[in-house]
GUNUZA-597526 format. One record per residue (C-alpha): residue number from 1; residue in three letters; x, y negated, z. Coordinates in nm, 2 decimals, decimal comma. Layout:
// GUNUZA-597526
<rec k="NUM" r="ALA" c1="X" c2="Y" c3="Z"/>
...
//
This chain:
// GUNUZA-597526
<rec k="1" r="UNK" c1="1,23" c2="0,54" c3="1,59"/>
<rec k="2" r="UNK" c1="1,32" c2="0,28" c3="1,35"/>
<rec k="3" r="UNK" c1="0,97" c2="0,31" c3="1,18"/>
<rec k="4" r="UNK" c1="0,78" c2="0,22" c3="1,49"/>
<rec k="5" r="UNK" c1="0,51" c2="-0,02" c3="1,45"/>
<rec k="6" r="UNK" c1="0,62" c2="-0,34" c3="1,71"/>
<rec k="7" r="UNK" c1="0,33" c2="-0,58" c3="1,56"/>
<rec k="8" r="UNK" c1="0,04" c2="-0,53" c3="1,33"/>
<rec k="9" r="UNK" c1="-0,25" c2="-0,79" c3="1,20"/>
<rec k="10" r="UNK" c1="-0,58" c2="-0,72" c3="1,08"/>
<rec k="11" r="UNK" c1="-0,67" c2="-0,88" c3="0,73"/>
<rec k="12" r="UNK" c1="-0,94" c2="-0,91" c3="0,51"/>
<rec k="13" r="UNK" c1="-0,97" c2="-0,67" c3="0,19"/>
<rec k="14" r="UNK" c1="-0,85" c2="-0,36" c3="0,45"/>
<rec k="15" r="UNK" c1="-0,52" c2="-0,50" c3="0,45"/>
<rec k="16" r="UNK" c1="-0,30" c2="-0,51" c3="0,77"/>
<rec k="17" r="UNK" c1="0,08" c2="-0,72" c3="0,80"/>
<rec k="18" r="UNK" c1="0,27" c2="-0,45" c3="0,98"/>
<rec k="19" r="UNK" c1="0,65" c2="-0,52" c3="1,13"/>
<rec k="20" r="UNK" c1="0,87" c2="-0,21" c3="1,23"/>
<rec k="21" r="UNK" c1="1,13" c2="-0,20" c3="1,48"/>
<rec k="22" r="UNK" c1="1,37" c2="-0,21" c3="1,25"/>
<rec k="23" r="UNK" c1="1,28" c2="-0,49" c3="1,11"/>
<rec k="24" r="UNK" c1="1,08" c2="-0,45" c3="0,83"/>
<rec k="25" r="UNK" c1="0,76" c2="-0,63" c3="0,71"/>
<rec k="26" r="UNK" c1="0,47" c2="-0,63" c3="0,48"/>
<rec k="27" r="UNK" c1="0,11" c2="-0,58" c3="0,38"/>
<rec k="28" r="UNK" c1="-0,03" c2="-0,23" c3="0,42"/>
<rec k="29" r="UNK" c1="-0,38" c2="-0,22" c3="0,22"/>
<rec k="30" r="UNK" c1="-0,64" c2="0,09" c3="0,27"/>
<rec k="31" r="UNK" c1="-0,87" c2="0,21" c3="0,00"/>
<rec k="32" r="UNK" c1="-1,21" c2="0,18" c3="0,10"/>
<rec k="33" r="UNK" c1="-1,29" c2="0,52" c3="-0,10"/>
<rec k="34" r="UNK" c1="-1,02" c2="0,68" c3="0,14"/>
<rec k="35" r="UNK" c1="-1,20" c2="0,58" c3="0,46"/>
<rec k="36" r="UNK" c1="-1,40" c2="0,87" c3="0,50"/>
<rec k="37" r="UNK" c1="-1,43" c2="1,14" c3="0,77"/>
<rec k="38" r="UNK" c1="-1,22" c2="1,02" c3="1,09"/>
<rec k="39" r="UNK" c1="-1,15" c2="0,68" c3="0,90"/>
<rec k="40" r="UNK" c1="-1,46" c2="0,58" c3="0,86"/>
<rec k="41" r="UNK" c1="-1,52" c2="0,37" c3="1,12"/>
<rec k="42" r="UNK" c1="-1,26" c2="0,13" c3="0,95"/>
<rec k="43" r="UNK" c1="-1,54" c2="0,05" c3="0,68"/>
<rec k="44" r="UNK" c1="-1,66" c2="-0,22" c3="0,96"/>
<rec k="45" r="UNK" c1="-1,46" c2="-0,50" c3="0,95"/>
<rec k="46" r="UNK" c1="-1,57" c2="-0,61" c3="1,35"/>
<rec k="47" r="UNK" c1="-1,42" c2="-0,24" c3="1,41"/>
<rec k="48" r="UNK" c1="-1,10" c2="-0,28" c3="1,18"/>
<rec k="49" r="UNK" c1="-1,01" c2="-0,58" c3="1,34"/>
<rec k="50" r="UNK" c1="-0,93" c2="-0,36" c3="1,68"/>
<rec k="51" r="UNK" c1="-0,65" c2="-0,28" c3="1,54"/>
<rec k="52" r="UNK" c1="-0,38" c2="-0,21" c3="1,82"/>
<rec k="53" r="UNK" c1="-0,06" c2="-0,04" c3="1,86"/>
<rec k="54" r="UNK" c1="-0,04" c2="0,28" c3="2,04"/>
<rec k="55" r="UNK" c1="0,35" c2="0,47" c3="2,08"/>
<rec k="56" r="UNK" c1="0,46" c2="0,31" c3="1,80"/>
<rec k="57" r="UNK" c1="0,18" c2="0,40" c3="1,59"/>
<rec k="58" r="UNK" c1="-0,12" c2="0,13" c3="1,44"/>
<rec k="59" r="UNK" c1="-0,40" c2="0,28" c3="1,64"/>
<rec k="60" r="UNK" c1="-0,78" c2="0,19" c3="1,63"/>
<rec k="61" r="UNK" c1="-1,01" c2="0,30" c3="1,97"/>
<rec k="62" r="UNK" c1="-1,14" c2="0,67" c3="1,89"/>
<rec k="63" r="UNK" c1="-0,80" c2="0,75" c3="1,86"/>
<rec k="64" r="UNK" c1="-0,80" c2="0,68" c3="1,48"/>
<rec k="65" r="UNK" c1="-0,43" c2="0,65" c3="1,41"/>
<rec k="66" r="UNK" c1="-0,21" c2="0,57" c3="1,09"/>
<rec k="67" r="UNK" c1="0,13" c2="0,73" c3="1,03"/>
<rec k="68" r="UNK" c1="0,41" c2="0,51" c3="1,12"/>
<rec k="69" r="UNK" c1="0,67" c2="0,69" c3="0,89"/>
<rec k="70" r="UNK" c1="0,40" c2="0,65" c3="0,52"/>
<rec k="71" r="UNK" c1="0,41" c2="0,33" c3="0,69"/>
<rec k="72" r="UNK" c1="0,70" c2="0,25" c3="0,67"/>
<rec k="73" r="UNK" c1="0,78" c2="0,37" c3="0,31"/>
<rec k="74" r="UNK" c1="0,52" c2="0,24" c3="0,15"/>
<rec k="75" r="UNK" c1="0,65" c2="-0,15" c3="0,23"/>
<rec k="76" r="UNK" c1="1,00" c2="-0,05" c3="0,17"/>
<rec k="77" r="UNK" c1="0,82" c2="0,10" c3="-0,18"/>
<rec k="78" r="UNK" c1="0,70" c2="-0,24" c3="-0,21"/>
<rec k="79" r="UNK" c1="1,02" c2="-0,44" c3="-0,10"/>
<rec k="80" r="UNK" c1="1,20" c2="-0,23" c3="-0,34"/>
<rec k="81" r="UNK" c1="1,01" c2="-0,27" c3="-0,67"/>
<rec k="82" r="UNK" c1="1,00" c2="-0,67" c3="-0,55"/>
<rec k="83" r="UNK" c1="1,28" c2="-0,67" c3="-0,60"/>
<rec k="84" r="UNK" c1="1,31" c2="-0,48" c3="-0,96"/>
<rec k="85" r="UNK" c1="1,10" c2="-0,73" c3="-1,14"/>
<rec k="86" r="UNK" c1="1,25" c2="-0,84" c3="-1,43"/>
<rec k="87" r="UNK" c1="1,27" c2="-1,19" c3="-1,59"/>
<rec k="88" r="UNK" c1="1,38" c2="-1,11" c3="-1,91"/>
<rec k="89" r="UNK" c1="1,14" c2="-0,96" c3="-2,19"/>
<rec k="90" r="UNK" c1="1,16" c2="-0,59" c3="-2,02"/>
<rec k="91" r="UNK" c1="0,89" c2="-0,63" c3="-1,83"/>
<rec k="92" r="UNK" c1="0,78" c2="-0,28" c3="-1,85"/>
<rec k="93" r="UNK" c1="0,93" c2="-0,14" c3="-1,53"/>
<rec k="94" r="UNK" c1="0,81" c2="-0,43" c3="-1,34"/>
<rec k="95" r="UNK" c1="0,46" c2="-0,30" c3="-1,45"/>
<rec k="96" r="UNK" c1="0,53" c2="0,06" c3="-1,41"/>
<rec k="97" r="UNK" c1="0,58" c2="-0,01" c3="-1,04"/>
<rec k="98" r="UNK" c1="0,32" c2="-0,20" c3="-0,96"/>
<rec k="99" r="UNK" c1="0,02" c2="0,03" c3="-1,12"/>
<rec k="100" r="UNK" c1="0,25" c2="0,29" c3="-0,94"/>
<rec k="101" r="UNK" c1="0,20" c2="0,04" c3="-0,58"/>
<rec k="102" r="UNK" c1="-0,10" c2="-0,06" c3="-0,69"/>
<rec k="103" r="UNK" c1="-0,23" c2="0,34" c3="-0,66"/>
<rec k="104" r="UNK" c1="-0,37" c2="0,37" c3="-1,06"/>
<rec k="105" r="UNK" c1="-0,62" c2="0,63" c3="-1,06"/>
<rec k="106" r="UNK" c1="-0,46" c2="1,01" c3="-0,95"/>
<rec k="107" r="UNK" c1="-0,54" c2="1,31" c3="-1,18"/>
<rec k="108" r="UNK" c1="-0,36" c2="1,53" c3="-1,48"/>
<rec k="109" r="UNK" c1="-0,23" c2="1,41" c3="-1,76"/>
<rec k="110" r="UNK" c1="-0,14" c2="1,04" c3="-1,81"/>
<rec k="111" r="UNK" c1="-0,41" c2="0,69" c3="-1,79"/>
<rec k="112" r="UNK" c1="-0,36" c2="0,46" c3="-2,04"/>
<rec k="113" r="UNK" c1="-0,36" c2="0,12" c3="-1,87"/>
<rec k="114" r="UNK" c1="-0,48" c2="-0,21" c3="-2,01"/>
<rec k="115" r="UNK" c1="-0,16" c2="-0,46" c3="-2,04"/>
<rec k="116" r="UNK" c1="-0,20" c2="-0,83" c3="-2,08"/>
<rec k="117" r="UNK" c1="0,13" c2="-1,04" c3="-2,16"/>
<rec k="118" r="UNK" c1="0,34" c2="-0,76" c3="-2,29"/>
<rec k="119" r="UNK" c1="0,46" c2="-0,87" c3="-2,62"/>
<rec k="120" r="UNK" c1="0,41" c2="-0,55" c3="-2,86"/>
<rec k="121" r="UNK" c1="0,23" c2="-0,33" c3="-2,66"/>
<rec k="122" r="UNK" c1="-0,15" c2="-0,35" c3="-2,53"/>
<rec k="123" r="UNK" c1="-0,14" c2="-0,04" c3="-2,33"/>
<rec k="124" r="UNK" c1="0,14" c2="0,16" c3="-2,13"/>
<rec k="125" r="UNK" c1="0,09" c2="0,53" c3="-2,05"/>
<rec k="126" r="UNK" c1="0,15" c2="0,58" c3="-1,67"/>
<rec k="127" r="UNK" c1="0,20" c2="0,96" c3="-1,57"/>
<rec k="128" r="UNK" c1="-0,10" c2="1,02" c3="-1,30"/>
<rec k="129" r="UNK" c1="-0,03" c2="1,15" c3="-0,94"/>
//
């Protein structure tokens, strides 16, 4: 498929460079709170670092595996949004996708996030996953 993995690369911070068949590249970062259960053998960075691929698929030994396909998405989510910074004074949707990229905190309601170099405005209200 067009989302297979054909080359992947450990880095620090539990970030990997991925490339897809199709073509596609990026940075992939995990959230050490979301390494738990099955993942948690990725908290070791001597054991993150065997990092392989496996049908497509980034693959650690144990057969610990990562979705190709959320992948995938997630760096054309990042390509896109690259893409949609603005350089003008609305800056606002620039921010609004990268708290959205950079996973703000999930819950009900909507966070109010801290906003440095927005002129007018201090905070934004981001809606929560």
């Amino acid at each position: 498929m067009y989302w297979d993995v054909v080359e992947v690369r450990p880095e620090p911070g539990y970030s990997l460079y991925v490339r897809f068949q199709d073509g596609l590249s990026g940075h992939v970062r995990l959230q050490e709170e979301d390494l738990t259960g099955v993942l948690a053998p990725l908290k070791d960075a001597s054991f993150f670092e065997q990092v392989y691929i496996d049908c497509g698929a980034v693959a650690w030994p144990g057969e610990i595996d990562l979705a190709p396909d959320a992948m995938h998405a997630e760096v054309a989510r990042q390509k896109i949004a690259a893409r949609r910074v603005p350089t003008g004074r609305n800056r606002e949707p620039a921010l609004l996708a990268a708290c959205e990229l950079n996973r703000i905190p999930v819950g009900i309601g909507h966070e109010s996030v801290a906003v440095s170099g927005l002129p007018g405005s201090d905070k934004i209200r981001v809606p929560r996953q």
